[in-house]
VOGU-3710 file (C-alpha; in Angstrom, 3 decimals, decimal comma):
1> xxxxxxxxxx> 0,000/0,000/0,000  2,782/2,211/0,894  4,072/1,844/-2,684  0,228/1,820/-4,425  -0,139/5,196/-2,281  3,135/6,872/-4,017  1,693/5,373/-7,686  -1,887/7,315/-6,989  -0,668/10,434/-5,379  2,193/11,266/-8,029
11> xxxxxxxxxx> -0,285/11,989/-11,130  -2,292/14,503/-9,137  -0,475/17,307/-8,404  1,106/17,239/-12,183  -2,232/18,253/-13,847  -3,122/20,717/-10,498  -0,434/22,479/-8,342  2,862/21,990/-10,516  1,035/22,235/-13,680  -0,387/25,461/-12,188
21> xxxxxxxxxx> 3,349/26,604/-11,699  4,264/25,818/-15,007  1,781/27,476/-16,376  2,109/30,602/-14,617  5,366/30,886/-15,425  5,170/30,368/-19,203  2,666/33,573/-19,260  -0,171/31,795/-19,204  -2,849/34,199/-17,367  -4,499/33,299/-14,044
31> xxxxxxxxxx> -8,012/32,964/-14,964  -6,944/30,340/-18,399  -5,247/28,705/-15,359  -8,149/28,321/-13,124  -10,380/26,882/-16,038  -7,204/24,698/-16,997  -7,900/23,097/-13,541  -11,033/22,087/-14,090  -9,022/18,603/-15,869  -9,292/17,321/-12,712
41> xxxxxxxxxx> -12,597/17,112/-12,603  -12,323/13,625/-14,117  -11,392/13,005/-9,977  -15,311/14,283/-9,376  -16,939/11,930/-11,476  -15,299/8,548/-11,451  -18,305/7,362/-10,105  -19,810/7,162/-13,309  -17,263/4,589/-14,690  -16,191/2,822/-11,431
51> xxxxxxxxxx> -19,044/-0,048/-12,240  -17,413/-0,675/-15,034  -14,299/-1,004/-13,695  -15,133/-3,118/-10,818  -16,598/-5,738/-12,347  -15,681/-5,700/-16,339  -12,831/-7,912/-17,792  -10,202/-6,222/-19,895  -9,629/-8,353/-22,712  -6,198/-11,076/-22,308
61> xxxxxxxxxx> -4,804/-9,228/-19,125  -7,917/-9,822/-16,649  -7,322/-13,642/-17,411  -3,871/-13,231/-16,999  -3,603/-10,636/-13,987  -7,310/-10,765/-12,211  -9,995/-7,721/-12,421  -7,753/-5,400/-9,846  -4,510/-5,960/-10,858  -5,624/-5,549/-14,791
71> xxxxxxxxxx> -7,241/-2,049/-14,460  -4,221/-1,151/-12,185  -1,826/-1,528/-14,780  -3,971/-0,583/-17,785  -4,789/2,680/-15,889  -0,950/3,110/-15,515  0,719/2,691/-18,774  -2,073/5,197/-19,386  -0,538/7,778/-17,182  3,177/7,437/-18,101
81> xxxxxxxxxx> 2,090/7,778/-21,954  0,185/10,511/-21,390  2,650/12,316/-19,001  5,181/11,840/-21,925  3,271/13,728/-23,898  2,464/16,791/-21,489  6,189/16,740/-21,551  6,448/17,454/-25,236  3,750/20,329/-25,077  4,833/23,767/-24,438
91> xxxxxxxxxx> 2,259/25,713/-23,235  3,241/29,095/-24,798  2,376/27,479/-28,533  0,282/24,242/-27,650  -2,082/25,116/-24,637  -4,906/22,943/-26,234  -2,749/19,646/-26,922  -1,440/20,020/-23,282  -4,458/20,017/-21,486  -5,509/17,207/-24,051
101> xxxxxxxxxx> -2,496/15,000/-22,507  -3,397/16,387/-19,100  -6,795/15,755/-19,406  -5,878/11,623/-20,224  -3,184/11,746/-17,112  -6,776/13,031/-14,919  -9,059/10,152/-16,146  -6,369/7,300/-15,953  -5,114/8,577/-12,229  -8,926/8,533/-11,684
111> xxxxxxxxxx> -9,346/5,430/-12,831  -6,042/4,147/-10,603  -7,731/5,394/-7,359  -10,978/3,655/-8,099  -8,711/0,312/-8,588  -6,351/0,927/-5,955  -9,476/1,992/-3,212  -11,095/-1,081/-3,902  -7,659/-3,395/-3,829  -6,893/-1,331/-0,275
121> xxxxxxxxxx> -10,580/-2,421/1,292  -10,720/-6,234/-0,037  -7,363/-7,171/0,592  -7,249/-7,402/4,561  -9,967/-7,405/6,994  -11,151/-4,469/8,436  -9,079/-4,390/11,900  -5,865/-4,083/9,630  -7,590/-0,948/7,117  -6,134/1,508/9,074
131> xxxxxxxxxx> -2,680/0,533/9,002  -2,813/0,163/5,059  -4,802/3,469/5,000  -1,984/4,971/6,988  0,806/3,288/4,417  -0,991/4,523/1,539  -0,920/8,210/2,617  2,329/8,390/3,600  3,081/6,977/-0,090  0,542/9,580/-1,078
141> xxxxxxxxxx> 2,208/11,741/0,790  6,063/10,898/-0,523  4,540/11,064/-3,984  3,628/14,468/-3,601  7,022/15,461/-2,521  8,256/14,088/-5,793  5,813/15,442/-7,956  5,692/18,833/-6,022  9,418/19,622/-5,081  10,817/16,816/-7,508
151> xxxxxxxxxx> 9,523/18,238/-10,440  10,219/21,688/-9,369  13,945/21,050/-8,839  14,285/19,225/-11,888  12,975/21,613/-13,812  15,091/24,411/-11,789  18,189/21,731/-12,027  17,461/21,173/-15,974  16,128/24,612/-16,875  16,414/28,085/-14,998
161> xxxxxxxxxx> 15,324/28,418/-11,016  13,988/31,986/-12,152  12,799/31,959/-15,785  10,852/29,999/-18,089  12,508/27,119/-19,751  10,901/24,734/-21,758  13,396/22,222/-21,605  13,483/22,251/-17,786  9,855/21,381/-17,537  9,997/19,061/-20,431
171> xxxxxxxxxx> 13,305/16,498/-18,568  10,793/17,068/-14,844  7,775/15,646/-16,610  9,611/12,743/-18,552  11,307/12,036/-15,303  7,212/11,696/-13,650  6,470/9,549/-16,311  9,401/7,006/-15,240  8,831/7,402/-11,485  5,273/5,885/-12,472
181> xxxxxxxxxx> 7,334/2,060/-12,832  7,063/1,949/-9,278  3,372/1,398/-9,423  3,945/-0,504/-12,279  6,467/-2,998/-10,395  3,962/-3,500/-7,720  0,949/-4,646/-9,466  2,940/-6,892/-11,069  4,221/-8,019/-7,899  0,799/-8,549/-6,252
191> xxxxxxxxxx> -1,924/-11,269/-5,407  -5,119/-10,288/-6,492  -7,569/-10,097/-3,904  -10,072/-12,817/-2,979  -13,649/-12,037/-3,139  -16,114/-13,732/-3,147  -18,744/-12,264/-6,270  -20,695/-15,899/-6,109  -24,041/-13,792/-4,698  -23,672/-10,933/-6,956
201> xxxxxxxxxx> -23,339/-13,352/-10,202  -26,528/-15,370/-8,810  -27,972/-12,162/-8,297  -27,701/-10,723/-12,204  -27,878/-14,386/-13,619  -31,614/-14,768/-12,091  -32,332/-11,181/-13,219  -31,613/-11,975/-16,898  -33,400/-15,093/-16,472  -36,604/-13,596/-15,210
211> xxxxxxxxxx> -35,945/-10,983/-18,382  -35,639/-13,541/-21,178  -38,755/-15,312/-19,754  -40,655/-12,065/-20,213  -39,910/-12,176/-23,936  -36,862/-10,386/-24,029  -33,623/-10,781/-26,550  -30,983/-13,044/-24,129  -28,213/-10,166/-25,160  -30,212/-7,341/-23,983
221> xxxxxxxxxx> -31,343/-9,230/-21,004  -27,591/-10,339/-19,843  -26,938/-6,004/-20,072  -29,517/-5,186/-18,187  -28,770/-7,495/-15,475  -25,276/-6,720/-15,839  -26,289/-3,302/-15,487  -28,423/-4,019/-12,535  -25,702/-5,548/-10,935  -23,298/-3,579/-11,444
231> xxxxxxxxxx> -24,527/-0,158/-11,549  -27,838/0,579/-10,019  -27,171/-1,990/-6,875  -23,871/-0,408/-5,315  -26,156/2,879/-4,812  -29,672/1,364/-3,790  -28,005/-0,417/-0,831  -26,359/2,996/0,121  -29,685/4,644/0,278  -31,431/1,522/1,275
241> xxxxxxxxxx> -28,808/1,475/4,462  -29,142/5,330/5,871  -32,806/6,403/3,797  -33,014/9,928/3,980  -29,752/10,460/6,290  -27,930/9,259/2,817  -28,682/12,993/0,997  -27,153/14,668/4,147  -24,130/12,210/4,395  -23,447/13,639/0,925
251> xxxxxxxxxx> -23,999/17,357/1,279  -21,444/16,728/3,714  -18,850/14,818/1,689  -20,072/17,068/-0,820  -18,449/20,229/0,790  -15,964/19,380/3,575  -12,668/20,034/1,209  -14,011/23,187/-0,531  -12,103/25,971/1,044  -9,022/24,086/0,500
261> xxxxxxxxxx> -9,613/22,686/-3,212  -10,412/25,708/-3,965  -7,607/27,806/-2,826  -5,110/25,438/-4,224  -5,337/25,868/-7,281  -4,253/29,669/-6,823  -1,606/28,521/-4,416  1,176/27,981/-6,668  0,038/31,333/-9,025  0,584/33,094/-5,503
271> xxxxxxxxxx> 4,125/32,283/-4,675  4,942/32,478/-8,130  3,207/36,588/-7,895  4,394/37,368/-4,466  8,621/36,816/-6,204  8,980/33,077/-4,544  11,731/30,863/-6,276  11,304/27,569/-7,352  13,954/26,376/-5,287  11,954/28,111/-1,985
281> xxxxxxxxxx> 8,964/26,875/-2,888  9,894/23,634/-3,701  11,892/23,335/-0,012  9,205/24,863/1,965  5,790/24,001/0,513  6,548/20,766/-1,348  9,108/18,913/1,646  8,227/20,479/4,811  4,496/21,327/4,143  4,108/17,337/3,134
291> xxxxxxxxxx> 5,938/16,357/6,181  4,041/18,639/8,454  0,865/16,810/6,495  2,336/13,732/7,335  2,470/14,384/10,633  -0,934/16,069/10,808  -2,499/12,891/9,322  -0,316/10,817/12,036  -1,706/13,317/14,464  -5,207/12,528/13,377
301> xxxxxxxxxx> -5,321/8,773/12,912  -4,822/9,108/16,926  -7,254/11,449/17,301  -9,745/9,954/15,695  -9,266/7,128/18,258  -9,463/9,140/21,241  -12,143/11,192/20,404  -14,078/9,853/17,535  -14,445/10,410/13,825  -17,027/13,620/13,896
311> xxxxxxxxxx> -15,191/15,575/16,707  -11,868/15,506/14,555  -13,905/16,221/11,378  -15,259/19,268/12,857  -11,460/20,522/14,522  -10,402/19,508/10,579  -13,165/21,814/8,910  -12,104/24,693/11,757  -8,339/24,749/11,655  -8,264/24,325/7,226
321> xxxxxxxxxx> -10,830/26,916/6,927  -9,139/29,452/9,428  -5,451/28,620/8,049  -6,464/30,613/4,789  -6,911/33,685/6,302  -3,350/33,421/6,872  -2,666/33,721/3,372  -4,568/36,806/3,138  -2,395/38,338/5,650  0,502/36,957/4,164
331> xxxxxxxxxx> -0,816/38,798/0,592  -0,512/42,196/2,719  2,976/41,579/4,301  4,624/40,546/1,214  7,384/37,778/0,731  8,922/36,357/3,500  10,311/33,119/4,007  9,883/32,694/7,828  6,374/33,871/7,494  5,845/31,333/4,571
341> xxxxxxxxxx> 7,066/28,621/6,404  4,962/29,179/9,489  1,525/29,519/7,343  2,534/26,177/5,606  3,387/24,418/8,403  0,009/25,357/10,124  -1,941/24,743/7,135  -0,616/21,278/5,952  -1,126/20,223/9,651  -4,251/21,190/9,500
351> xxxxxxxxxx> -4,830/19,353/6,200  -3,471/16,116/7,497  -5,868/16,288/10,460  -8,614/16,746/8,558  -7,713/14,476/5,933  -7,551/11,639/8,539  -11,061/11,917/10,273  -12,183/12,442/6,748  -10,634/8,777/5,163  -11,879/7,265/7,852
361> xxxxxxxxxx> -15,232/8,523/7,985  -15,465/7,617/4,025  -14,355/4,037/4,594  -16,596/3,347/7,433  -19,692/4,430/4,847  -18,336/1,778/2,447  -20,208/-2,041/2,037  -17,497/-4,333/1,168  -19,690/-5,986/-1,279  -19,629/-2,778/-3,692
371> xxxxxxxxxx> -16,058/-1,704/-2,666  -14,815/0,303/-5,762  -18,041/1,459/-6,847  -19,164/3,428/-3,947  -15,810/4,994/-2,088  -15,607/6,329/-6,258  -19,195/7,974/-5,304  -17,701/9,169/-1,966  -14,719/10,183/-3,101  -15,905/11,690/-6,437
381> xxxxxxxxxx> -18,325/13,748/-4,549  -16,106/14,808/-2,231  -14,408/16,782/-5,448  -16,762/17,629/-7,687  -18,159/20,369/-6,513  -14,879/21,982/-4,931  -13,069/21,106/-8,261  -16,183/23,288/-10,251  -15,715/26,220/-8,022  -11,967/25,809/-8,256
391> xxxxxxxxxx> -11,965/26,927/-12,016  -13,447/30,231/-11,178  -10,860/31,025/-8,698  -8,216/32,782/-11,247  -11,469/35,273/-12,143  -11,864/36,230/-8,857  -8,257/36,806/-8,165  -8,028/38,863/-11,687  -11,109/40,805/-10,090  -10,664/41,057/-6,457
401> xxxxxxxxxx> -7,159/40,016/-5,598  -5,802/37,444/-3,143  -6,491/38,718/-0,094  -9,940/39,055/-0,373  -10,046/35,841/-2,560  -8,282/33,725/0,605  -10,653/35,337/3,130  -13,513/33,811/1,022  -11,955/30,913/0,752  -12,138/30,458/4,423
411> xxxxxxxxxx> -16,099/31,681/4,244  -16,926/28,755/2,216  -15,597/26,407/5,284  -18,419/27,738/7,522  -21,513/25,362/6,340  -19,599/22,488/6,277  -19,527/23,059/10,329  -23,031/23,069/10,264  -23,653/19,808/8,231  -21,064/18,190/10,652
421> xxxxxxxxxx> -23,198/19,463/13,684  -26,103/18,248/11,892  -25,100/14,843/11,048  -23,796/14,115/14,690  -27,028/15,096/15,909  -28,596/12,395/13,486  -25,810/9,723/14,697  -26,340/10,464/18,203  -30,009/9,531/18,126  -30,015/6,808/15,912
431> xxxx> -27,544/5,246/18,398  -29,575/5,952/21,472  -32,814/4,398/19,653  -30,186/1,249/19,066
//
């Protein structure tokens, strides 16, 4: 997991936060940059494919490798190709074919988490889920690092720390591409899960049967069943096991990492504006903000235990919402490393906390019976609509600035308090009526 977790956390921050970098400083304007996010909205709806992938055969390499361990590596030659040709596509005379490229990187990572969520539940039992959730961030974690500070001092290294270079960017993202063979290495190295899919298979074969005995064609019969099966069961038994509570469980999900989605995406933009070098950004925000994460998330796994999942969501939702003011003052002050370093170090604590209580809750919502398909809803929702807003952020900055942009950014983290308050109330009393 600790390995899977560095293969699904590397892709991600090459079509946001360093792509964002890039962008910025090959001219490219901040509001083309905030609709150039929205590529990674492919992350917000991976719901509607993940019944395909979890229980659809790829031709040859299911037979040969299992349904996980096929999509896994399909979905990763995928990225590597497609990072290869980002690499090749300089943004000052081929914006389009970029965010093409980028754009295939988002829906193949996509399709990797769906895989690699699924692998993470149905591989151990569920006393041992937190220890492989807490090896797969800290890969997540690691990967960032690389593909965050990596790929900025490569590019610094190859290029110019202080100007644009082609070239430089071109050897970081070719460099991504290889560092991808470590996910690659480890689905090949891996036993594919055993579950048992005799009940679901009963399920759709008596479906078609009752079908073709009500006149219809066998082949149309087997896809609807399949379809049944596969599709419109993962999300009945979701709504069928919280009724009503369900819509407010995803409002929730729904909103909790708005303020921060949303003021990432200007991040990078904002230390690129404020005179920041890539080396400085790349030691502060990309090694010790993802260790201070690290921690954070350490810090909340125990947390979590001591207090319980809600509690820690709602200290999450507080402390990320209240750490972007902090930007806005640091907007006013101007550049300043020891200031920089504080505000990161507060805010990718803060992240890590939340980011915790907010795996865990997700998990615990999940039926092991429809693994991939519904933590894709969960997670999916959880970045939909903060990945929509996020491509309006570069219009508001144009507009309104950053301070006044980072000070809403914190405004948006105030409902997501109330939901939280709301949907402990709900928990309380449906465990005093048990």
């Amino acid at each position: 997991m600790l390995a899977l977790g560095f293969s699904s956390g590397l892709p991600l921050l090459l079509v946001f936060g360093t792509l964002s970098f890039w962008l910025r400083e090959a001219g490219v304007s901040r509001t083309s940059i905030g609709f150039f996010s929205w590529v990674a909205l492919a992350y917000g709806v991976k719901w509607l494919w993940s019944p395909l992938v979890d229980r659809l055969p790829l031709p040859l390499l299911s037979r040969m490798m299992g349904r996980r361990r096929s999509w896994m590596l399909f979905s990763q030659l995928i990225i590597m190709a497609a990072l290869a040709g980002m690499a090749f596509s300089d943004p000052t005379v081929s914006l389009v074919q970029l965010a093409l490229f980028a754009l295939a990187v988002a829906f193949a990572s996509a399709t990797q988490d769906i895989v690699i969520d699924a692998y993470r539940i149905e591989s151990a039992p569920e006393r041992l889920q937190g220890a492989l959730a807490a090896a797969y961030m800290t890969g997540y974690r690691l990967a960032m690092i690389m593909a965050g500070a990596g790929a900025l001092a490569i590019a610094a290294w190859a290029g110019s720390d202080i100007s644009y270079s082609m070239y430089g960017w071109q050897v970081a993202y070719l460099t991504m591409a290889g560092c991808m063979l470590v996910g690659v290495l480890t689905c090949l190295l891996l036993h594919e899960p055993k579950v048992d899919l005799g009940e679901q298979q009963r399920s759709q074969q008596e479906h078609k049967a009752q079908l073709v005995n009500r006149g219809w064609p066998a082949w149309l019969a087997g896809f609807l069943a399949f379809g049944k099966s596969a599709v419109v069961n993962p999300f009945a038994d979701f709504f069928q096991r919280y009724g009503w509570h369900a819509l407010l469980i995803l409002s929730l999900i729904a909103s909790y990492r708005v303020a921060d989605v949303v003021m990432g995406v200007m991040a990078n933009p904002f230390y690129v504006d404020m005179g920041f070098t890539k080396t400085e950004i790349a030691t502060v925000t990309k090694v010790y903000g993802v260790i201070m994460t690290l921690l954070g998330a350490a810090l909340g796994g125990v947390l979590v235990v001591r207090f319980g999942t809600l509690r820690i969501l709602m200290l999450g939702a507080v402390l990320t919402a209240g750490t972007n003011v902090l930007f806005a003052l640091m907007s006013q002050l101007g550049p300043d490393v020891r200031l920089l370093t504080v505000i990161i170090s507060l805010d990718n604590l803060s992240a890590g906390i939340a980011t915790a209580a907010f795996v865990t809750y997700l998990s615990s919502l999940t039926n092991v019976a429809f693994s991939a398909t519904q933590y894709a809803l969960f997670s999916s929702v959880m970045l939909l609509l903060p990945k929509f807003m996020a491509g309006f952020s570069g219009v508001v900055v144009d507009a309104m600035g950053y301070a006044v942009f980072f000070t809403g950014t914190a405004a948006l983290g105030l409902p997501v308090l109330v939901l939280i308050a709301v949907v402990a109330r709900r928990v309380g009393k449906l465990e005093a009526e048990s």
